[in-house]
C-alpha positions as CSV (number, residue, x, y, z in Angstrom):
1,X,26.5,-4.2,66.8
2,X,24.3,-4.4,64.2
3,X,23.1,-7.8,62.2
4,X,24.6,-9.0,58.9
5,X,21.2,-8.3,57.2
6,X,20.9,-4.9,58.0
7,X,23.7,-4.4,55.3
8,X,22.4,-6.6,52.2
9,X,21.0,-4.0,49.7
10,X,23.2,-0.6,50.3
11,X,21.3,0.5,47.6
12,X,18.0,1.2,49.7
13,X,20.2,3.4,52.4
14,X,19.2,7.2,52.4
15,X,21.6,7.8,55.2
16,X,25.2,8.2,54.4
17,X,27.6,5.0,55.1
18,X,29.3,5.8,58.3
19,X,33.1,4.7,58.6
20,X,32.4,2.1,61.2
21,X,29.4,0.4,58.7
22,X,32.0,0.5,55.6
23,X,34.4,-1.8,58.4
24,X,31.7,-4.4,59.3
25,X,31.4,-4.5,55.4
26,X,34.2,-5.4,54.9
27,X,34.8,-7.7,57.0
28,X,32.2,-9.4,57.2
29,X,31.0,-9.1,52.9
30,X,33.7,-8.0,50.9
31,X,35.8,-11.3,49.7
32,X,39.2,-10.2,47.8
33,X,39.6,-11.5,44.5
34,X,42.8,-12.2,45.1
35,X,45.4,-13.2,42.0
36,X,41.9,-13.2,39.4
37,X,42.0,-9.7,39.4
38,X,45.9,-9.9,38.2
39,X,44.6,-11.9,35.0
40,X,43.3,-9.2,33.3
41,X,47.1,-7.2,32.9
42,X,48.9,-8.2,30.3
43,X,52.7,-9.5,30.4
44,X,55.2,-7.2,28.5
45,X,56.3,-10.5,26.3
46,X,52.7,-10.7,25.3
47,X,52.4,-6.9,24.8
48,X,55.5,-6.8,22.7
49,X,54.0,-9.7,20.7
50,X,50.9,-8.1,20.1
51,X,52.5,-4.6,18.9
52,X,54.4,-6.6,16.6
53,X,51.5,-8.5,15.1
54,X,49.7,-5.3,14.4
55,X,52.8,-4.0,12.8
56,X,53.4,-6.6,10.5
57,X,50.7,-5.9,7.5
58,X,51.7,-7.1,4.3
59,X,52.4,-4.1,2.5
60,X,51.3,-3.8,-1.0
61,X,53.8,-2.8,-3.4
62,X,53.1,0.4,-5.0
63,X,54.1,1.7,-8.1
64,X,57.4,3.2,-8.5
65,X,57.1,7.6,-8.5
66,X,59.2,9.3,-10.4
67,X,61.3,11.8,-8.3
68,X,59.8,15.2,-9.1
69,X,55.9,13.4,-7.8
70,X,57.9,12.1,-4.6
71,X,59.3,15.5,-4.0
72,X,55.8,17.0,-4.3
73,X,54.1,15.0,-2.0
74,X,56.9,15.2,0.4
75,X,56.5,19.0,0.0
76,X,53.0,19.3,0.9
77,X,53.8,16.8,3.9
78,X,56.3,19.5,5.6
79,X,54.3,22.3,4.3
80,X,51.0,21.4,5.4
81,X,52.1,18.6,8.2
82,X,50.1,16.0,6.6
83,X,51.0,12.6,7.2
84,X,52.6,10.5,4.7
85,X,53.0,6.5,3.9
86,X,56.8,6.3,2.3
87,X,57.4,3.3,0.6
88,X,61.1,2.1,0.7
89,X,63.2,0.8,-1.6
90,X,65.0,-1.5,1.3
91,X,63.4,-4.8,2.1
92,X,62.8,-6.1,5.5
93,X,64.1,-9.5,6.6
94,X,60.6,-10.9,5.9
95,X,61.1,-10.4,2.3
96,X,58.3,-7.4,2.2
97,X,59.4,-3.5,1.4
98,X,59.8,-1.2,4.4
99,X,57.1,1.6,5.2
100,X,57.1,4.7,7.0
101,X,54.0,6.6,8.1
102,X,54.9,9.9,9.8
103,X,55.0,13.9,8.6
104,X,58.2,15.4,7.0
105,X,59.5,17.8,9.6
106,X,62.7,18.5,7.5
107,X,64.6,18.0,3.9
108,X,67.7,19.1,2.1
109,X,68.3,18.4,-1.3
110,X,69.0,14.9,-0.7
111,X,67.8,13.4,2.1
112,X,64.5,14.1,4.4
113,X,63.8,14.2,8.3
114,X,60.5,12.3,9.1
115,X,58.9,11.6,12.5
116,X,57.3,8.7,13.1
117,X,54.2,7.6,14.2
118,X,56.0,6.6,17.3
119,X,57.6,9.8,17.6
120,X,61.2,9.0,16.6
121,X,63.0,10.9,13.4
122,X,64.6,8.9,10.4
123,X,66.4,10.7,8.4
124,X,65.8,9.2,4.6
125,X,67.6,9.2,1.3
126,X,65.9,10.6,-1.3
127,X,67.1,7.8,-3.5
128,X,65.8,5.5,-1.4
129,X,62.1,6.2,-1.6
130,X,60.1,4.7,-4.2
131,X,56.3,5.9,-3.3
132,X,55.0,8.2,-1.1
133,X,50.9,8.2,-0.2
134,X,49.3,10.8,1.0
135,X,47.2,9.7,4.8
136,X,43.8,11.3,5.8
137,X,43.0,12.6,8.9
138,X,43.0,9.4,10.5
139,X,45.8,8.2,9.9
140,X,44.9,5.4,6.8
């Protein structure tokens, strides 16, 4: 058996670790961290809470489009799958207009399929759109 010293600085080794050394190790060096490394993982709550705070920008109001600009934009968005900010006429509970961000993946001549960011689809009234924003690349 060797001596507790022999293993201090594994570093300076030029011989592989055996499987009977990595034992000893640990052993006789390696102290689990027990519940402190189960800090660093979130809770779902808190998850949840934090996706909702980062969705919860004021949104600006934009000026109202008339319908032929919507319907352009809205065009190059399916044509060109660009994403797209829609601004709704329907206000949230927070008093603040809804938003949409997401590329048009379908229309008619009165309402339009968008996905989401998130991946779901929302089918839209036209009616019920009052700007829409072209995104860059990026997303903003």
């Amino acid at each position: 058996m060797r001596k507790k010293d022999e293993y201090r600085d594994y570093s300076l080794r030029k011989k592989p670790i055996t499987e009977q050394e990595a034992r000893f190790f640990f052993d006789h060096y390696y102290q689990d961290r027990g519940m402190l490394k189960w800090q660093g993982f979130y809770l779902s709550d808190h998850t949840a809470a934090m996706k909702q705070e980062d969705q919860t920008v004021q949104v600006v109001p934009q000026e109202e489009q008339s319908l032929a600009l919507i319907s352009k934009r809205l065009k190059l968005s399916w044509q060109y799958q660009k994403a797209v900010v829609l601004q709704l006429r329907e206000i949230s509970h927070d008093n603040v207009l809804c938003q949409l961000k997401g590329i048009v993946t379908g229309y008619n001549e009165e309402k339009i399929i968008i996905r989401s960011n998130e991946g779901t689809l929302h089918s839209i009234d036209l009616e019920e759109i009052r700007n829409v924003g072209l995104l860059k690349k990026n997303g903003s």
